[in-house]
C-alpha positions as protocol buffer text, in pm:
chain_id: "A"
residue {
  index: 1
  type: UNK
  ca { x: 2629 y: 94 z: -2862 }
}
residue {
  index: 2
  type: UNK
  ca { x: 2913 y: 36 z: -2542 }
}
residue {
  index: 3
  type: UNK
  ca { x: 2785 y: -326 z: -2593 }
}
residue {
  index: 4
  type: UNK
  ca { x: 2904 y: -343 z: -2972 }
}
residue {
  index: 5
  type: UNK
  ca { x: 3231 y: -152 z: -2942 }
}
residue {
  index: 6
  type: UNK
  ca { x: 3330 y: -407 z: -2654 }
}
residue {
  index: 7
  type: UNK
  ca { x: 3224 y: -702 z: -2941 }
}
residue {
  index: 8
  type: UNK
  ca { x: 3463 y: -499 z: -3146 }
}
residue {
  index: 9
  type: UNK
  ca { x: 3721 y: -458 z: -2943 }
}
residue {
  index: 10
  type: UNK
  ca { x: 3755 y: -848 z: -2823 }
}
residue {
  index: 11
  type: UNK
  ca { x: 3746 y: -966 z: -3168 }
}
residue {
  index: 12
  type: UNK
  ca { x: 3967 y: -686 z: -3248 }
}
residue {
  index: 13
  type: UNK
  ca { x: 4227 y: -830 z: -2971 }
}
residue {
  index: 14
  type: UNK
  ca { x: 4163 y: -1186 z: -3055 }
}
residue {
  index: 15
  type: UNK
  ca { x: 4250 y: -1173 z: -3423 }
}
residue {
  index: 16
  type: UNK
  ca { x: 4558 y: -978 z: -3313 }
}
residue {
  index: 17
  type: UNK
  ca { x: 4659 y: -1268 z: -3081 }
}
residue {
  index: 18
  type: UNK
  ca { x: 4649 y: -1547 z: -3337 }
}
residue {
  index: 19
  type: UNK
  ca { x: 4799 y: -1311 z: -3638 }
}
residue {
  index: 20
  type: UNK
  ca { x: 5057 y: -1247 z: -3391 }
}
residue {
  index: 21
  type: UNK
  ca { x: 5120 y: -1617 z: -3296 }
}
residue {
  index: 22
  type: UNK
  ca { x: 5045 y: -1741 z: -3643 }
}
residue {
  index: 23
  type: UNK
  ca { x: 5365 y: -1512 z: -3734 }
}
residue {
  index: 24
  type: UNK
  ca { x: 5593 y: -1533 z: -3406 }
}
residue {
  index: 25
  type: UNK
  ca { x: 5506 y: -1329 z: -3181 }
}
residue {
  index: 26
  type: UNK
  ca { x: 5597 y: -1272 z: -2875 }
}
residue {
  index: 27
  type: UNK
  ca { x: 5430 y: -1024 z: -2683 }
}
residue {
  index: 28
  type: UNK
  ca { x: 5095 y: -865 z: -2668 }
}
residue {
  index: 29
  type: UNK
  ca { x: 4974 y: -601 z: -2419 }
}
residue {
  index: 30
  type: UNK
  ca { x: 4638 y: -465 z: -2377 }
}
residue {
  index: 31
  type: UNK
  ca { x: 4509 y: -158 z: -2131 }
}
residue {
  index: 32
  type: UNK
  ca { x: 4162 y: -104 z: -2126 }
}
residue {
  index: 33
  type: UNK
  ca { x: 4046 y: 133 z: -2405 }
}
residue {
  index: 34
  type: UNK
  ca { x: 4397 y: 202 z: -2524 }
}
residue {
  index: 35
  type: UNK
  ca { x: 4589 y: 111 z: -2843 }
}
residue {
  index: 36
  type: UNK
  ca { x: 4729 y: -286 z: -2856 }
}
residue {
  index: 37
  type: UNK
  ca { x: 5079 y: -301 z: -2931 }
}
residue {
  index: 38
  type: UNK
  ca { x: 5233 y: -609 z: -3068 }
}
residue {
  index: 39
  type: UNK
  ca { x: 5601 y: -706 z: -3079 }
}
residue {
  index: 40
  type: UNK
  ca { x: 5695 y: -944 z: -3356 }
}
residue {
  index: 41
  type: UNK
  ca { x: 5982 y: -1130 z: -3376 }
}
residue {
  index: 42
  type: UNK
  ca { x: 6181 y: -1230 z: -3719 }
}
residue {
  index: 43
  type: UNK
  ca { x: 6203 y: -1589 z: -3755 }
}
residue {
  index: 44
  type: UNK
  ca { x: 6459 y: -1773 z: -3892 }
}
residue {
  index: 45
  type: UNK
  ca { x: 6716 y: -1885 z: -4172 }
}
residue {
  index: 46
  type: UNK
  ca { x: 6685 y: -2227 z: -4281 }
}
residue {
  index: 47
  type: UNK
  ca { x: 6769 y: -2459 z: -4571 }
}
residue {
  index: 48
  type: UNK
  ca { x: 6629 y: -2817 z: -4646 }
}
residue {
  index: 49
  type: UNK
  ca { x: 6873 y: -3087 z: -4834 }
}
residue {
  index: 50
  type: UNK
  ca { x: 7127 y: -3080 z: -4579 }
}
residue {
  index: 51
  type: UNK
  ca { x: 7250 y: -3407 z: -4693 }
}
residue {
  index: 52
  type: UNK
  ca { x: 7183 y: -3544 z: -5034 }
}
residue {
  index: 53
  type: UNK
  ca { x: 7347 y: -3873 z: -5165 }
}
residue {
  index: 54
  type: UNK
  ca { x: 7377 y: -3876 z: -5554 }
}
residue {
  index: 55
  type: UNK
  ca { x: 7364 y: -4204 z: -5754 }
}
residue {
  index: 56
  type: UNK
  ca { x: 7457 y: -4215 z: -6067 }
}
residue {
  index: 57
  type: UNK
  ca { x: 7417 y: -4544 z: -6318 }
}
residue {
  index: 58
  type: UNK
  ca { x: 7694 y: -4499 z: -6566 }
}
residue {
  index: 59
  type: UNK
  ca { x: 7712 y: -4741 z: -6911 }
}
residue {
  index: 60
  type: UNK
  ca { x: 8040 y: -4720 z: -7038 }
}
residue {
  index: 61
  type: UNK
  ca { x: 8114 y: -4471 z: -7318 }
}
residue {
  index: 62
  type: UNK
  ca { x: 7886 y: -4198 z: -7181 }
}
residue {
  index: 63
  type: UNK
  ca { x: 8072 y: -3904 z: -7163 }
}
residue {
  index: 64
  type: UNK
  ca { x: 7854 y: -3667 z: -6921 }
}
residue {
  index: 65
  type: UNK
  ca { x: 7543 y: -3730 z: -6660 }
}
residue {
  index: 66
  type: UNK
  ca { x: 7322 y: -3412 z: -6598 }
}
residue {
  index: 67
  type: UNK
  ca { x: 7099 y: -3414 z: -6305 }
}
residue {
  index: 68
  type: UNK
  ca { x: 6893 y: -3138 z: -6083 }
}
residue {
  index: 69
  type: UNK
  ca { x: 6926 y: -3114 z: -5725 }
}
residue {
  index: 70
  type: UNK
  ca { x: 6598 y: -2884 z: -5566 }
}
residue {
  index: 71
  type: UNK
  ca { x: 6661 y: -2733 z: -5244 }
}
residue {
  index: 72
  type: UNK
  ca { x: 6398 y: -2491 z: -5052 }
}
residue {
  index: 73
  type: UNK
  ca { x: 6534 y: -2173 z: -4847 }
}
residue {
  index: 74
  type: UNK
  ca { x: 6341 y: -1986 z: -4597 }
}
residue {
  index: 75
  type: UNK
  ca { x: 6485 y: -1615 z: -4468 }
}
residue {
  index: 76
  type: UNK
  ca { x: 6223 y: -1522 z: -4208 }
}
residue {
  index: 77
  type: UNK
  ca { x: 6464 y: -1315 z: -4020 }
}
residue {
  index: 78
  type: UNK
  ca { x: 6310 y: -961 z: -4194 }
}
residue {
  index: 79
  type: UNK
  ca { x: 6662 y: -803 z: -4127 }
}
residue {
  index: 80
  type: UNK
  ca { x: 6818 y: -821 z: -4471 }
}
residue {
  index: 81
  type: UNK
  ca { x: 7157 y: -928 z: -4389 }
}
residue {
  index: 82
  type: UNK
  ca { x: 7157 y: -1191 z: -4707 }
}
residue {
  index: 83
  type: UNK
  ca { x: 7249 y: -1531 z: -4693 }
}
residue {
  index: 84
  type: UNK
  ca { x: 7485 y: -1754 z: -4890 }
}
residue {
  index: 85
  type: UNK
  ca { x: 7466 y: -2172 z: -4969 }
}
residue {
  index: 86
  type: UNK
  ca { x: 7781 y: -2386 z: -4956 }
}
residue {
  index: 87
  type: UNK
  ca { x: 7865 y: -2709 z: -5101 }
}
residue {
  index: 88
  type: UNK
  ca { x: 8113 y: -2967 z: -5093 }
}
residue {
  index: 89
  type: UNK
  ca { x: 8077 y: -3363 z: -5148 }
}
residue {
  index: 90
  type: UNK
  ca { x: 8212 y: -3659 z: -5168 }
}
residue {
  index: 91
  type: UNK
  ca { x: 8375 y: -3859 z: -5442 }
}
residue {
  index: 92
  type: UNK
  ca { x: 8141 y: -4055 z: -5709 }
}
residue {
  index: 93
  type: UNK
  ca { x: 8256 y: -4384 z: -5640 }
}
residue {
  index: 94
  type: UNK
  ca { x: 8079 y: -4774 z: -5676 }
}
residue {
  index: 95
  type: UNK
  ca { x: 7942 y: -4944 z: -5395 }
}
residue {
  index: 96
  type: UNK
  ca { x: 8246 y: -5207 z: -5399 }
}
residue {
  index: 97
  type: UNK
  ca { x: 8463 y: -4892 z: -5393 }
}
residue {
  index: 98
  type: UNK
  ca { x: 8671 y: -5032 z: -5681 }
}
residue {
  index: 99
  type: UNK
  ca { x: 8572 y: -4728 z: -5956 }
}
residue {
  index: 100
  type: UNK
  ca { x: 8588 y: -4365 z: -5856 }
}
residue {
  index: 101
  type: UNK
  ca { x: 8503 y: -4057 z: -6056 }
}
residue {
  index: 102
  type: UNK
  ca { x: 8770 y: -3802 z: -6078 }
}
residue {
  index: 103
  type: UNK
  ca { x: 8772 y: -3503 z: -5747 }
}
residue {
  index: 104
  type: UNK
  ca { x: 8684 y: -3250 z: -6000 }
}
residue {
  index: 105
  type: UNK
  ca { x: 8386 y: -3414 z: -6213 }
}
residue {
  index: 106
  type: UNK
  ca { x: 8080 y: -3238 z: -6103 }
}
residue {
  index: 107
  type: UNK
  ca { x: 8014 y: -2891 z: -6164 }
}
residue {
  index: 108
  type: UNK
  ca { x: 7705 y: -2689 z: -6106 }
}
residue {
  index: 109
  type: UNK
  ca { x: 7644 y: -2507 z: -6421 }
}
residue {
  index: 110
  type: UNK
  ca { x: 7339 y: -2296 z: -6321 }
}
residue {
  index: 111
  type: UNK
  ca { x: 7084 y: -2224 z: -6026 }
}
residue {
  index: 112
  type: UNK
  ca { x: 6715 y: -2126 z: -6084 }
}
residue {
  index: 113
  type: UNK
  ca { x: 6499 y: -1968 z: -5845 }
}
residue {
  index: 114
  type: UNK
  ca { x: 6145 y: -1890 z: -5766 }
}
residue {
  index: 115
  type: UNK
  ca { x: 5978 y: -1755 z: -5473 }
}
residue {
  index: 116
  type: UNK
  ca { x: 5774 y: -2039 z: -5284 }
}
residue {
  index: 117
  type: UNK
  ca { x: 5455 y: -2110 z: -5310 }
}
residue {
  index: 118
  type: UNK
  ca { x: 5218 y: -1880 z: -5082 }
}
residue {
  index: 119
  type: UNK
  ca { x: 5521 y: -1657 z: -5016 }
}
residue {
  index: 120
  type: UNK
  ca { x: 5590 y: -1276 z: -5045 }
}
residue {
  index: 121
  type: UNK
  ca { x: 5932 y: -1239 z: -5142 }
}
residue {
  index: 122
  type: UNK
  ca { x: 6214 y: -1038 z: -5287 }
}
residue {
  index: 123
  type: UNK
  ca { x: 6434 y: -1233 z: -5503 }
}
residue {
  index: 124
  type: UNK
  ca { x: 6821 y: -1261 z: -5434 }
}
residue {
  index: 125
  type: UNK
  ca { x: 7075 y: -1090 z: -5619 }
}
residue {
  index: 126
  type: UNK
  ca { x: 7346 y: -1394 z: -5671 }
}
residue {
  index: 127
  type: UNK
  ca { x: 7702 y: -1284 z: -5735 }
}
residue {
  index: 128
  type: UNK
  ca { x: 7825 y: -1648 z: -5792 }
}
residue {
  index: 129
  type: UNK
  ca { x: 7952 y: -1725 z: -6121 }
}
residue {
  index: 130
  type: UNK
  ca { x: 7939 y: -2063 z: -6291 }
}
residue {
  index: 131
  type: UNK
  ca { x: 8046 y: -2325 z: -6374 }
}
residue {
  index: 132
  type: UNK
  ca { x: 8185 y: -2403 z: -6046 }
}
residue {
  index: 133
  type: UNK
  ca { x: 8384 y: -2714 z: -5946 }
}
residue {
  index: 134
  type: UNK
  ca { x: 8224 y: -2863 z: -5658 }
}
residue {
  index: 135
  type: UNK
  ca { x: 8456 y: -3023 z: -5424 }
}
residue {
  index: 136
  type: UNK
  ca { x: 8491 y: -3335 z: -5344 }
}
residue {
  index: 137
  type: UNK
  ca { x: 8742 y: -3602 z: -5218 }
}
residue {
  index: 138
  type: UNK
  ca { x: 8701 y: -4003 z: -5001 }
}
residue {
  index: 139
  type: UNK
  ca { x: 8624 y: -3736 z: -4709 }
}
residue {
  index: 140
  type: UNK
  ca { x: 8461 y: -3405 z: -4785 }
}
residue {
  index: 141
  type: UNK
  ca { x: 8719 y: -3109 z: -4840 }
}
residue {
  index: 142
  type: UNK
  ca { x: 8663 y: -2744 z: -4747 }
}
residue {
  index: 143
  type: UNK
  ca { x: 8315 y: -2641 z: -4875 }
}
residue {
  index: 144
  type: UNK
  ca { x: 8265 y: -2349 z: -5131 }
}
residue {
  index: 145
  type: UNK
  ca { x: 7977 y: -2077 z: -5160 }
}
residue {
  index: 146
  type: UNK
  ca { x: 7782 y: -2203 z: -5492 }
}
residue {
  index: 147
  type: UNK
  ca { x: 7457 y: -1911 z: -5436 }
}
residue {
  index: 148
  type: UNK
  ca { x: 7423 y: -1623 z: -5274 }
}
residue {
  index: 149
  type: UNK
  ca { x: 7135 y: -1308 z: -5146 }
}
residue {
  index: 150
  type: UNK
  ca { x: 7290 y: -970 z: -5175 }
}
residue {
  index: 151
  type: UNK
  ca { x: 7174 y: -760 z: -4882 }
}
residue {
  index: 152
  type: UNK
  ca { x: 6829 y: -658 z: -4855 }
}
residue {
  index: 153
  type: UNK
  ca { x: 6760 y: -946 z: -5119 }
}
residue {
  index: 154
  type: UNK
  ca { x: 6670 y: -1314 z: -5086 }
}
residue {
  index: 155
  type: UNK
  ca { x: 6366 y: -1240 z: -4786 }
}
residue {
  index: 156
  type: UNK
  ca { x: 6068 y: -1487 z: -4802 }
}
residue {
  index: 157
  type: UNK
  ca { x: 6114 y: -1871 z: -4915 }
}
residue {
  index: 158
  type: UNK
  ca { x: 6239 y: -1974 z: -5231 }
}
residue {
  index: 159
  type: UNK
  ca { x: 6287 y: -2292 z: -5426 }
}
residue {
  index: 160
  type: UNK
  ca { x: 6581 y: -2372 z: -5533 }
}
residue {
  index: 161
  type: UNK
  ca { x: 6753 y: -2611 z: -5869 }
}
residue {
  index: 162
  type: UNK
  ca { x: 7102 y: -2639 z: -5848 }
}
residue {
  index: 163
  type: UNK
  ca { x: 7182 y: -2800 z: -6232 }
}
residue {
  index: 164
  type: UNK
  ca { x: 7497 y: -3012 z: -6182 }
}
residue {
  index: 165
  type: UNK
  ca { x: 7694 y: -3176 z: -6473 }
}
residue {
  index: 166
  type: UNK
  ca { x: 7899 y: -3455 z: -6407 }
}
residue {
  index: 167
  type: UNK
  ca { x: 8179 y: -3559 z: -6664 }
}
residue {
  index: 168
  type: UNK
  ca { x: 8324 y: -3885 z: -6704 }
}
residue {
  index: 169
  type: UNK
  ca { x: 8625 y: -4021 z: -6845 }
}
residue {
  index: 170
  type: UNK
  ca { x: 8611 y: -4217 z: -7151 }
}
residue {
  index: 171
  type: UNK
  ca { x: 8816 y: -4499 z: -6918 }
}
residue {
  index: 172
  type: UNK
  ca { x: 8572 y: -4509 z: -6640 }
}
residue {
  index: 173
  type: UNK
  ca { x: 8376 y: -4894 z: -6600 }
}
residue {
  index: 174
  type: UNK
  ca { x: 8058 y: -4928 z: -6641 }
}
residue {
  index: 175
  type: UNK
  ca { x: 7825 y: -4917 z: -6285 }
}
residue {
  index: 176
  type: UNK
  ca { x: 7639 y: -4708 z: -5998 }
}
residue {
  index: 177
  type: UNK
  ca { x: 7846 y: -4462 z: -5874 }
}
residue {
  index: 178
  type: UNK
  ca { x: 7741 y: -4295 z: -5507 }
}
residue {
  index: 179
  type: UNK
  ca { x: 7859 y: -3939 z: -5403 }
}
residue {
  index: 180
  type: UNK
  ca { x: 7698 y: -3736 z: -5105 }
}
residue {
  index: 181
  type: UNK
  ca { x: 7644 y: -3365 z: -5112 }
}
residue {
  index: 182
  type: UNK
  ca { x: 7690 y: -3135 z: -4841 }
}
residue {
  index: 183
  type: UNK
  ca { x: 7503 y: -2813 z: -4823 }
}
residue {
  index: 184
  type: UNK
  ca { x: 7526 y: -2546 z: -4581 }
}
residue {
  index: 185
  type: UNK
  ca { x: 7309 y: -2221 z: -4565 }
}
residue {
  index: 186
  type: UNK
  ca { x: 7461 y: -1883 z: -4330 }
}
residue {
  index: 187
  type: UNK
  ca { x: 7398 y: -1538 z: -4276 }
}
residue {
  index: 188
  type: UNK
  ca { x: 7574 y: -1249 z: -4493 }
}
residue {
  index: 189
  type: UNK
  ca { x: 7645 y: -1261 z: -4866 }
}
């Protein structure tokens, strides 16, 4: 019988180790017969898409270019503070830099969200309202917050589509145009 609770025990303590590492852990203590305590530390806020460069392949007479940008966001922290995304860009302009798009012709007209695939999470609560100009100049201006977690929303990972409509001017040439996007993800709503 001592023989089996010891099995117990160890396997007991072993699956506690590697849960506890598997989630970030950082501390496990152990004395004798006594209860294991665990300390487990939040992880992280994180965003992917940093950086995305745009290109656009405009025939002359179109009058608007839709496209989807997907971007993934992780809140690991467990605290609940919320988080916000930012944006800003550069101008759509052709590769011989002769043809730019107006500072003002991309908008983001929605944002969709799911929660990530094998991921327990509670959806954010977005107080952003759209459209909503995203910025953009030959060097990127001041960024802007395009999505937002309320507090105590927006834990666990999430997949992101930022819908973006870009309008052109009847008097803009035919070619590729190139902008880059900027994103940005930070603490608090």
């Amino acid at each position: 019988m001592r023989l089996l609770k010891n099995r117990s025990t160890g396997f007991y303590l072993c699956f506690l180790l590697l849960l506890t590492m598997t989630i970030g852990g950082s501390a496990i203590a152990y004395a004798g017969s006594g209860p294991v305590t665990a300390t487990v530390n939040g992880g992280s806020l994180t965003e992917s898409k940093a950086t995305n460069q745009v290109s656009l392949n405009l025939q002359k007479g179109v009058k608007s270019v839709n496209y989807t940008l997907p971007i993934a966001v992780v809140d690991a922290r467990g605290a609940g503070a919320g988080w916000n995304l930012t944006i800003t860009s550069t101008q759509f302009i052709t590769s011989n830099g002769k043809n730019q798009l107006p500072t003002n012709a991309s908008s983001i007209t929605g944002v969709g969200v799911a929660c990530g695939t094998n991921s327990t999470c509670k959806k954010p609560i977005n107080s952003v309202s759209y459209p909503l100009v995203i910025p953009a100049d030959t060097k990127p201006p001041p960024p802007v917050k395009f999505f937002n977690a309320a507090v105590n929303t927006g834990l666990g990972k999430f997949s992101l589509s930022m819908m973006v409509q870009v309008t052109v001017p009847a008097s803009a040439p035919s070619g590729t145009y190139t902008s880059t996007i900027y994103l940005v993800v930070a603490s608090g709503p």
